[in-house]
OpenMM code with the backbone's topology and positions (N, CA, C; nanometers):
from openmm import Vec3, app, unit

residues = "UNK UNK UNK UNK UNK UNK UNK UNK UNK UNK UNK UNK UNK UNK UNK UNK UNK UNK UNK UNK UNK UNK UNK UNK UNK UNK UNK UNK UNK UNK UNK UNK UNK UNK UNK UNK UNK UNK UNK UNK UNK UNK UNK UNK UNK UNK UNK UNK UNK UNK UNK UNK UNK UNK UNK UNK UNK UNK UNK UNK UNK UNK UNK UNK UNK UNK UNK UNK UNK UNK UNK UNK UNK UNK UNK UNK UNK UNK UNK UNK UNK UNK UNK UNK UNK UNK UNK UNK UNK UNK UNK UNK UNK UNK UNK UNK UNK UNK UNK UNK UNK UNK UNK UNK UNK UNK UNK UNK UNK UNK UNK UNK UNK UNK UNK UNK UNK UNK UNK UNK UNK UNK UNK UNK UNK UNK UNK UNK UNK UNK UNK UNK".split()
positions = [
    Vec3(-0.7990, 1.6415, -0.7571),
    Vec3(-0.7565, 1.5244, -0.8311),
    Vec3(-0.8163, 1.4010, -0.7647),
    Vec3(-0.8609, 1.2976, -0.8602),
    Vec3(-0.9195, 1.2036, -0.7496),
    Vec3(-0.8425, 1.0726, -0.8728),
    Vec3(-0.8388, 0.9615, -0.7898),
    Vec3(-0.7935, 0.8645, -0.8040),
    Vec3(-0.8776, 0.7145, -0.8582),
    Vec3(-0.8823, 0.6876, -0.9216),
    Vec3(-0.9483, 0.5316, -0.8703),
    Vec3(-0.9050, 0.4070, -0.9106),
    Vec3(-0.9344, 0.3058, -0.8811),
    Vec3(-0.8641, 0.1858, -0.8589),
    Vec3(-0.9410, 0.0548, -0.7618),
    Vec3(-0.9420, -0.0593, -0.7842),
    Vec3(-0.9829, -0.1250, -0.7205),
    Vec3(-0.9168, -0.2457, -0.7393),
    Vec3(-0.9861, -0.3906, -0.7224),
    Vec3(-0.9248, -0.5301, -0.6751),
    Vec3(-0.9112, -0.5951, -0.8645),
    Vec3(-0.8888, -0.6734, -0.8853),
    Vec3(-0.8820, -0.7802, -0.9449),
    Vec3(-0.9717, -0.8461, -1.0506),
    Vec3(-1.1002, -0.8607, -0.9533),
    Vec3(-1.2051, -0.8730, -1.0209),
    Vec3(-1.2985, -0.8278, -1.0456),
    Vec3(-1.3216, -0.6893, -0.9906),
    Vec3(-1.4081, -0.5795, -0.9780),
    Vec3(-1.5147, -0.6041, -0.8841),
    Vec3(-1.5026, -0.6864, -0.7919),
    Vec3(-1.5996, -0.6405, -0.6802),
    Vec3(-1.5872, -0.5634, -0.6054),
    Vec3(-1.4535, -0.4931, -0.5565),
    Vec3(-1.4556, -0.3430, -0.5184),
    Vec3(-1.3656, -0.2539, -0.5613),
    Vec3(-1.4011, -0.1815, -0.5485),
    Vec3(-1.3440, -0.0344, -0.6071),
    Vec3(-1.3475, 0.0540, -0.5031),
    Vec3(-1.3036, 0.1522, -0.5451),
    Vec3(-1.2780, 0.2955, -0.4080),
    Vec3(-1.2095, 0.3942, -0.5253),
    Vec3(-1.2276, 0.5285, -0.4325),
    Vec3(-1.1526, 0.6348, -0.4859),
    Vec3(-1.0653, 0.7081, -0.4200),
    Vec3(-0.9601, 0.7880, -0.4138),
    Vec3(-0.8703, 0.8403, -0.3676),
    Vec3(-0.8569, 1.0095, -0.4093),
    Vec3(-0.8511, 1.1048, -0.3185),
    Vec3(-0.8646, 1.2129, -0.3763),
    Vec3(-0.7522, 1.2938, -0.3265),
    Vec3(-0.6807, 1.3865, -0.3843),
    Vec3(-0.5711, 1.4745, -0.3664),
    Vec3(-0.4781, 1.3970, -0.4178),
    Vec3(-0.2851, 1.4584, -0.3936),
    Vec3(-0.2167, 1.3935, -0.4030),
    Vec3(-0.1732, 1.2984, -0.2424),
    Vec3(-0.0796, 1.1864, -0.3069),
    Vec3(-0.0276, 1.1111, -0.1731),
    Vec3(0.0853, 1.1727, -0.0831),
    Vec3(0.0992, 1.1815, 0.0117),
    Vec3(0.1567, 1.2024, 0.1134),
    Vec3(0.2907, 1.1951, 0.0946),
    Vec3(0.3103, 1.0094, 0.0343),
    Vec3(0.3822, 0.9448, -0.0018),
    Vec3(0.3786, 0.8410, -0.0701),
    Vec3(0.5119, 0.8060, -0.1684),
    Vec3(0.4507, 0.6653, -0.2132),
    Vec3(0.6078, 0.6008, -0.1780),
    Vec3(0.5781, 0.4662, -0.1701),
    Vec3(0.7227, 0.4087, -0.1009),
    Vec3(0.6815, 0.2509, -0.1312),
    Vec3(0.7727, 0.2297, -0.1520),
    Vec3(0.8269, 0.0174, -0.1218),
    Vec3(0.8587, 0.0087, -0.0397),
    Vec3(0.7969, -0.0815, -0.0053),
    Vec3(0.7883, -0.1810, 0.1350),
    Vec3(0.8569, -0.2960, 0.1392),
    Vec3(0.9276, -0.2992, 0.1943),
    Vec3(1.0345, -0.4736, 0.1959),
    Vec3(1.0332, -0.5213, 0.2839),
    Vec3(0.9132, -0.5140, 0.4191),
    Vec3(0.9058, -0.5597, 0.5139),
    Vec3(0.8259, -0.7480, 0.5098),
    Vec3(0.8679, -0.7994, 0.6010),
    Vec3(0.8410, -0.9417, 0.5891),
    Vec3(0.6820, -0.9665, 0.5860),
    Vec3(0.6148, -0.8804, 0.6437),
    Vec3(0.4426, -0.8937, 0.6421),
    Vec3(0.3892, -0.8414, 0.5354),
    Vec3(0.4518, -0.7417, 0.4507),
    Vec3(0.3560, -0.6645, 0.3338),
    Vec3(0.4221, -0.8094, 0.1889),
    Vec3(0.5708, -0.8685, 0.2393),
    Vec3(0.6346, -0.9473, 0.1356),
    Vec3(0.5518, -1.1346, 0.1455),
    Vec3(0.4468, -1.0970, 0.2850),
    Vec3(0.4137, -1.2328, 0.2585),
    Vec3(0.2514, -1.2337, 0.2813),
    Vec3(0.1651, -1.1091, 0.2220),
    Vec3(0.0679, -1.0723, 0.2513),
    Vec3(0.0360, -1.0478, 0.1067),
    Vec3(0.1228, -1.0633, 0.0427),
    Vec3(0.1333, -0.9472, -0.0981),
    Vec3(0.1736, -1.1305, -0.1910),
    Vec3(0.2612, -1.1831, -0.1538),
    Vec3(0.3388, -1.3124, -0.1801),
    Vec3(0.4317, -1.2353, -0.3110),
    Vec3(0.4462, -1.1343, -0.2847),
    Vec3(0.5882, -1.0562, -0.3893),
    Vec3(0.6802, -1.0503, -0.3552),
    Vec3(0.7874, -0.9897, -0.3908),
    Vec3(0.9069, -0.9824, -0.2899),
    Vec3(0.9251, -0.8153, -0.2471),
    Vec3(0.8246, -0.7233, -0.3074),
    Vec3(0.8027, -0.5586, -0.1713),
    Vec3(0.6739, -0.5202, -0.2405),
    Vec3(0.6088, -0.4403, -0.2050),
    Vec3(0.5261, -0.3787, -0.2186),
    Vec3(0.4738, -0.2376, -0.2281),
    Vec3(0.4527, -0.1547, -0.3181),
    Vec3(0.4823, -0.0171, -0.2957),
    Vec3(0.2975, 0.0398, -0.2834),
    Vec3(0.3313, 0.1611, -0.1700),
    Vec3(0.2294, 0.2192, -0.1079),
    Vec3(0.2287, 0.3220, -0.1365),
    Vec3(0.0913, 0.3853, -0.1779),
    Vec3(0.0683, 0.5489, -0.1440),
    Vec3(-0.0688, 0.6022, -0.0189),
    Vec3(0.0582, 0.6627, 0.0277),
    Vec3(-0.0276, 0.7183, 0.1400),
    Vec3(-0.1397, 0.8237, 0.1379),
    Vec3(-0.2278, 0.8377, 0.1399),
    Vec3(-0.3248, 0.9224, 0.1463),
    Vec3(-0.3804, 0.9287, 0.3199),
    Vec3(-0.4652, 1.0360, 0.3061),
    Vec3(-0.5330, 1.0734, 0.4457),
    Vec3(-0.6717, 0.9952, 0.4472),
    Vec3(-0.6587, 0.9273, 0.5401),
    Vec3(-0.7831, 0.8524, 0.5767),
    Vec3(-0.9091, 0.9141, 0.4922),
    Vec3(-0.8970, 1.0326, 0.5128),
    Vec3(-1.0693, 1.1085, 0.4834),
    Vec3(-1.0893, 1.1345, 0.3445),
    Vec3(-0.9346, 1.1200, 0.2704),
    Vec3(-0.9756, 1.1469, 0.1335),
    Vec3(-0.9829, 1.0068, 0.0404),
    Vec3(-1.0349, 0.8981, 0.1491),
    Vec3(-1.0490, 0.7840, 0.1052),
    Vec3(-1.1926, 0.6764, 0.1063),
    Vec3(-1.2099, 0.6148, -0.0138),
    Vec3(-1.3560, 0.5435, 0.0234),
    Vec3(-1.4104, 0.4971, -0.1022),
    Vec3(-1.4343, 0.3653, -0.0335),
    Vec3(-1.4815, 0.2916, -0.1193),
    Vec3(-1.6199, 0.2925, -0.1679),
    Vec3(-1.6200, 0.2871, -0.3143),
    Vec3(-1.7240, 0.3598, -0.4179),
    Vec3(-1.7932, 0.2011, -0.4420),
    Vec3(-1.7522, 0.0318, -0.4112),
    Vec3(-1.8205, -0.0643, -0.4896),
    Vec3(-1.8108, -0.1833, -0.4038),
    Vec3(-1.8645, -0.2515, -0.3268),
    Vec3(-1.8112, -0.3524, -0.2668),
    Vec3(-1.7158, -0.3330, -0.1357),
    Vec3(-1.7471, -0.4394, -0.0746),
    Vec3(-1.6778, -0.4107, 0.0688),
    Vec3(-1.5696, -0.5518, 0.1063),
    Vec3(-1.4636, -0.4627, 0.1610),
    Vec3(-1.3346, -0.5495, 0.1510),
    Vec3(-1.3474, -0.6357, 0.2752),
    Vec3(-1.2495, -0.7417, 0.2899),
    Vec3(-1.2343, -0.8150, 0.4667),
    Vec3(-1.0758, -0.7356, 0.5285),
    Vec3(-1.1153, -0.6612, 0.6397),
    Vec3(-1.0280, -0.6337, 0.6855),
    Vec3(-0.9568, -0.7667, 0.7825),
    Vec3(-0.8564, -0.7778, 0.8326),
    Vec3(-0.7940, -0.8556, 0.8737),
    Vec3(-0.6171, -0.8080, 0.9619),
    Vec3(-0.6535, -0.8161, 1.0775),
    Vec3(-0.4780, -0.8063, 1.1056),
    Vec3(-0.3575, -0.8974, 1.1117),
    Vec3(-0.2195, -0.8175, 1.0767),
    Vec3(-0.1255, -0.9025, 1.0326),
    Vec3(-0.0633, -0.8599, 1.1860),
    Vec3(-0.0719, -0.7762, 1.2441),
    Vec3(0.0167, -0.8228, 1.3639),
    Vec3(-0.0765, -0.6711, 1.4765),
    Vec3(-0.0640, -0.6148, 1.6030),
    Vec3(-0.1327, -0.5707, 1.6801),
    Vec3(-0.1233, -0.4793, 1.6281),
    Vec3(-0.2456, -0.3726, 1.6198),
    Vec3(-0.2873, -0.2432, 1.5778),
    Vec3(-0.2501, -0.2302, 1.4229),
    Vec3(-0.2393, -0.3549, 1.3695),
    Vec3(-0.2406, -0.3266, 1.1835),
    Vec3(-0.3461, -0.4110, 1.1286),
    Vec3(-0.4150, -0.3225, 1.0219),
    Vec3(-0.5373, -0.3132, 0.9781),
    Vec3(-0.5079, -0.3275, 0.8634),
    Vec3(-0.5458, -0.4821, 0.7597),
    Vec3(-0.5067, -0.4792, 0.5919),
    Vec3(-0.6568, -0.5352, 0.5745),
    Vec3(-0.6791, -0.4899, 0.4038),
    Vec3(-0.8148, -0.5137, 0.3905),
    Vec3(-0.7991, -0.5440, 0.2123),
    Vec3(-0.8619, -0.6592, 0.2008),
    Vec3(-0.8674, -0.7293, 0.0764),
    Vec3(-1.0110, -0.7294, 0.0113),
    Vec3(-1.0029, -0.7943, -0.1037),
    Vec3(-1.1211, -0.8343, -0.1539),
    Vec3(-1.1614, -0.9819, -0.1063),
    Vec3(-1.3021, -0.9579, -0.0911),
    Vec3(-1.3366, -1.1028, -0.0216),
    Vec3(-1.3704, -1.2033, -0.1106),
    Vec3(-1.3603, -1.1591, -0.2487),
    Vec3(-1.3540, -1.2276, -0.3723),
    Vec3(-1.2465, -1.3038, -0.4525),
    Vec3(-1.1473, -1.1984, -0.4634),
    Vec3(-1.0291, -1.2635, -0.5525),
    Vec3(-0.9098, -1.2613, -0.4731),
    Vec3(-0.8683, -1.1758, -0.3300),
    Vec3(-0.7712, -1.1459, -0.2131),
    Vec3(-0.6928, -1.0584, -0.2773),
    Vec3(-0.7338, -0.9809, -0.4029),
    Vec3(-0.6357, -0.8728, -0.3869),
    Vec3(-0.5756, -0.7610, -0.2638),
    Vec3(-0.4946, -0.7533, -0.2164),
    Vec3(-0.4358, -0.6386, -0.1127),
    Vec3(-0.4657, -0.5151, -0.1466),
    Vec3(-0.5856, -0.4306, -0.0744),
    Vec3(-0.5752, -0.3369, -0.1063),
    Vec3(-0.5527, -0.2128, -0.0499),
    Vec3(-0.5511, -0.1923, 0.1284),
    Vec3(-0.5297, -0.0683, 0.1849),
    Vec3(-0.4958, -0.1636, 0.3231),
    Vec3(-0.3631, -0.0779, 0.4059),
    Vec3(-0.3359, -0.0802, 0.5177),
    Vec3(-0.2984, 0.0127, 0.5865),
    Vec3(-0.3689, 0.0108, 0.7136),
    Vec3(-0.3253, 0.1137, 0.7981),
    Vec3(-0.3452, 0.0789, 0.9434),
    Vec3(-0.2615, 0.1879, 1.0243),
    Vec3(-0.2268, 0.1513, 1.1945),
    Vec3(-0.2853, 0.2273, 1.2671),
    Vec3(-0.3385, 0.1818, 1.3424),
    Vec3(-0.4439, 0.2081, 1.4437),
    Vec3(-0.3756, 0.3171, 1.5347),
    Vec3(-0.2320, 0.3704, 1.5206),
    Vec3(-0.1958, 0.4835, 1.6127),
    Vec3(-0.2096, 0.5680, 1.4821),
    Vec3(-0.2141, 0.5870, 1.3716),
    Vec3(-0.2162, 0.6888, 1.2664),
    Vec3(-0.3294, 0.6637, 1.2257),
    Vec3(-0.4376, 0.7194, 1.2997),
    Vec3(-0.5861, 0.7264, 1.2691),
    Vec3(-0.5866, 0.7810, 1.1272),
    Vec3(-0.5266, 0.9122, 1.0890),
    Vec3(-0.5577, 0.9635, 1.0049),
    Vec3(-0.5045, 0.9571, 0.8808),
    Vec3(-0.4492, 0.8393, 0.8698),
    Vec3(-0.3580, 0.7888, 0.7682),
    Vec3(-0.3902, 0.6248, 0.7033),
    Vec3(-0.3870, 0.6639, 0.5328),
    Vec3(-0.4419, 0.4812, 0.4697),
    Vec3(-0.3131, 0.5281, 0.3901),
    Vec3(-0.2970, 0.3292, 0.3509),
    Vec3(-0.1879, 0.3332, 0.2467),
    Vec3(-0.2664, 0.2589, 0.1843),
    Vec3(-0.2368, 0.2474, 0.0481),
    Vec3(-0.3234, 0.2096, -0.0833),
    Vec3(-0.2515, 0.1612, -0.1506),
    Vec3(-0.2555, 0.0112, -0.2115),
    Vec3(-0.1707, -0.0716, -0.2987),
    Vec3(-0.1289, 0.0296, -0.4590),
    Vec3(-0.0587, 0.0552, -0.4678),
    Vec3(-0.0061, 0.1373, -0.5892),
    Vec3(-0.1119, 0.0763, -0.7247),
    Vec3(-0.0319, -0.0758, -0.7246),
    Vec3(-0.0640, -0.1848, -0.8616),
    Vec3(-0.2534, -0.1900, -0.8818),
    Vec3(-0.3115, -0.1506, -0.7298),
    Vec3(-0.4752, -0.1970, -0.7364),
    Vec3(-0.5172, -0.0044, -0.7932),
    Vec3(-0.4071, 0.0614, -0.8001),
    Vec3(-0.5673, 0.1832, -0.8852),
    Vec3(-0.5132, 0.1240, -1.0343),
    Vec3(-0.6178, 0.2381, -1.1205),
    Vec3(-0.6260, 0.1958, -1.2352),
    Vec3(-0.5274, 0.2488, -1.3338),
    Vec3(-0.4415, 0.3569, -1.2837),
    Vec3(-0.3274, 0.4039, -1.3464),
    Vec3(-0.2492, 0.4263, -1.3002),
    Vec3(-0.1358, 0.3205, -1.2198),
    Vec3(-0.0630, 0.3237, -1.1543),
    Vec3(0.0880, 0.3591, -1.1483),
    Vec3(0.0800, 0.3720, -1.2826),
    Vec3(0.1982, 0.4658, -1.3434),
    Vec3(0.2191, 0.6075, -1.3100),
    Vec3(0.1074, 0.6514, -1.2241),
    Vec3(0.0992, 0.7962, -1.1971),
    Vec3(0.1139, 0.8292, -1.0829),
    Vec3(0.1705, 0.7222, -1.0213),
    Vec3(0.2482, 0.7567, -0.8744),
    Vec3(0.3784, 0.6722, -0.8890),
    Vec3(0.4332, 0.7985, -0.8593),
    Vec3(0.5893, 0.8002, -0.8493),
    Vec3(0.6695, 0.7256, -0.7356),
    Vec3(0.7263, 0.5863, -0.7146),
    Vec3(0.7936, 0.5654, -0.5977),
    Vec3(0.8933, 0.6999, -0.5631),
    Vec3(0.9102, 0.7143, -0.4314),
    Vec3(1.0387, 0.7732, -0.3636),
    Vec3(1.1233, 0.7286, -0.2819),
    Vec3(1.1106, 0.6244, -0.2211),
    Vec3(1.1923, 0.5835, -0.1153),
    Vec3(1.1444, 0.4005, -0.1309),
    Vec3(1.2620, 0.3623, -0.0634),
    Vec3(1.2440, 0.2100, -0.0065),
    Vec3(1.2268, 0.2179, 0.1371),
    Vec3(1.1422, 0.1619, 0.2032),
    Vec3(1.1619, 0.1485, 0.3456),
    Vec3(1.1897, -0.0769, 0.4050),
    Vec3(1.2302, -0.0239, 0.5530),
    Vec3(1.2275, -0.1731, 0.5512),
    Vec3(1.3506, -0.2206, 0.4147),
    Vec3(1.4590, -0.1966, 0.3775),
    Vec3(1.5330, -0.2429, 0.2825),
    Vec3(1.6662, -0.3504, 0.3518),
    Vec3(1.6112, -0.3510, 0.5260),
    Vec3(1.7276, -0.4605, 0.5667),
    Vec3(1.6483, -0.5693, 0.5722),
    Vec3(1.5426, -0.6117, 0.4992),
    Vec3(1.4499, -0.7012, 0.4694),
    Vec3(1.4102, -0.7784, 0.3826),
    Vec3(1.5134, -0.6638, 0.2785),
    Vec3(1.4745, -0.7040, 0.1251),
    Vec3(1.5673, -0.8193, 0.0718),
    Vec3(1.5175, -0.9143, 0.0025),
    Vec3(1.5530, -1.0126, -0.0239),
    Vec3(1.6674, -1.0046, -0.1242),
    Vec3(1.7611, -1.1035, -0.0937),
    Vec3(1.8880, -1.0811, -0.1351),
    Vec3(1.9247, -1.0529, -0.3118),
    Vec3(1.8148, -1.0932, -0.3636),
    Vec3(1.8293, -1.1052, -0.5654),
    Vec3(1.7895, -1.0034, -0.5670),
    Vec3(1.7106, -0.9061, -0.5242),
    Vec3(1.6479, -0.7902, -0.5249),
    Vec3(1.7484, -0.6647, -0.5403),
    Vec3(1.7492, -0.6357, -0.6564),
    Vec3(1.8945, -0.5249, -0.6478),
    Vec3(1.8153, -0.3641, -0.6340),
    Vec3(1.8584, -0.2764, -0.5531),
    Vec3(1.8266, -0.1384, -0.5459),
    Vec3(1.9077, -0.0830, -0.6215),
    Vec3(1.8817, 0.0055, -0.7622),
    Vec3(1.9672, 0.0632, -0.7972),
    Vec3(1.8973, 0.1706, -0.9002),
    Vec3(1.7880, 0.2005, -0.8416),
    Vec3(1.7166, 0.3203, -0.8905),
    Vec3(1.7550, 0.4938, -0.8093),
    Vec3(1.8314, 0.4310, -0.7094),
    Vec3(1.8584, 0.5960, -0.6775),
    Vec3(1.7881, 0.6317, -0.5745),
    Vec3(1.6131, 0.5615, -0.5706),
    Vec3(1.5579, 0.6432, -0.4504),
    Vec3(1.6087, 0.6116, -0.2919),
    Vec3(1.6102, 0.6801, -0.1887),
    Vec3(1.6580, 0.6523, -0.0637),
    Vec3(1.6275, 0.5442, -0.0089),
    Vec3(1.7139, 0.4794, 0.0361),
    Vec3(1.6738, 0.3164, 0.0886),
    Vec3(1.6434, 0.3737, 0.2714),
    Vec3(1.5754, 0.3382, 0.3423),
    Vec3(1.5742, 0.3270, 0.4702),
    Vec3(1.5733, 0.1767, 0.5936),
    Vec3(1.6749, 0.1538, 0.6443),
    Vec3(1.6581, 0.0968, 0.6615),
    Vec3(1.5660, -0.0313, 0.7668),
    Vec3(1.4878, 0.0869, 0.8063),
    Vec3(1.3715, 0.0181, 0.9194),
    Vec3(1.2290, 0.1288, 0.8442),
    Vec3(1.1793, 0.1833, 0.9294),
    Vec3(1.0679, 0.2434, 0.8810),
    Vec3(1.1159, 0.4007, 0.8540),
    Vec3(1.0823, 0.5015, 0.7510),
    Vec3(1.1311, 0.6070, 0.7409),
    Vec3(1.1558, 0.7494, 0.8053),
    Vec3(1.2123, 0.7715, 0.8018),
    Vec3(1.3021, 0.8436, 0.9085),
    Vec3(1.2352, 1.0060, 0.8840),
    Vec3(1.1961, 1.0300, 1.0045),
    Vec3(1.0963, 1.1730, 1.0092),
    Vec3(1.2329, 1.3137, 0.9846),
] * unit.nanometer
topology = app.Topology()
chain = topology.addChain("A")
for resn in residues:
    res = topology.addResidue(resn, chain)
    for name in ("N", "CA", "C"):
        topology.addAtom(name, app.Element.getBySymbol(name[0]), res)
């Protein structure tokens, strides 16, 4: 199965292959002010089944050993990942092209989430990062 999806204005694109790991919302204060939304939902894929097919993003860090990478065109958000999980990318849900086809499961980061923000879909809230 492969995936694809890219930024905004189409200067880059990438593809994604297999299923995700995981897909999850993020309510942490850096993805909520990196994103300027109020959470952000991720699917995780394995580093290797990832790569960009059109254009090259600006990576940039939001705090030590985190790696986010945009378009250097329009700043869409499109993949982050941590420098101790080499083998692991997360991929903006909203930037592939059918994003309806990944399923949230969990909230993480939900003692973060902003107070109008109601959870009441059922999936597991966590309240710091998710629990192995």
């Amino acid at each position: 199965m492969h995936r694809e999806g890219g930024c905004f204005c189409g200067a880059v694109r990438y593809r994604a292959s297999g299923e995700p790991r995981v897909v999850t919302h993020c309510h942490c204060v850096h993805c909520r002010r990196t994103s300027a939304a109020p959470f952000v939902t991720w699917a995780e894929f394995k580093r290797e089944d990832f790569a960009y097919t059109k254009g090259t993003p600006v990576e940039y860090s939001t705090r030590p050993a985190v790696i986010r990478a945009c378009c250097p065109k329009c700043g869409t958000q499109l993949t982050y990942r941590r420098e101790d999980a080499p083998d692991s990318l997360d991929v903006t849900v909203c930037s592939f092209d059918e994003p309806e086809r990944l399923e949230p499961q969990d909230h993480v980061w939900s003692d973060r989430r902003l107070p109008w923000v109601q959870l009441d879909d059922g999936l597991p809230q966590y309240r710091r990062a998710r629990e192995s």
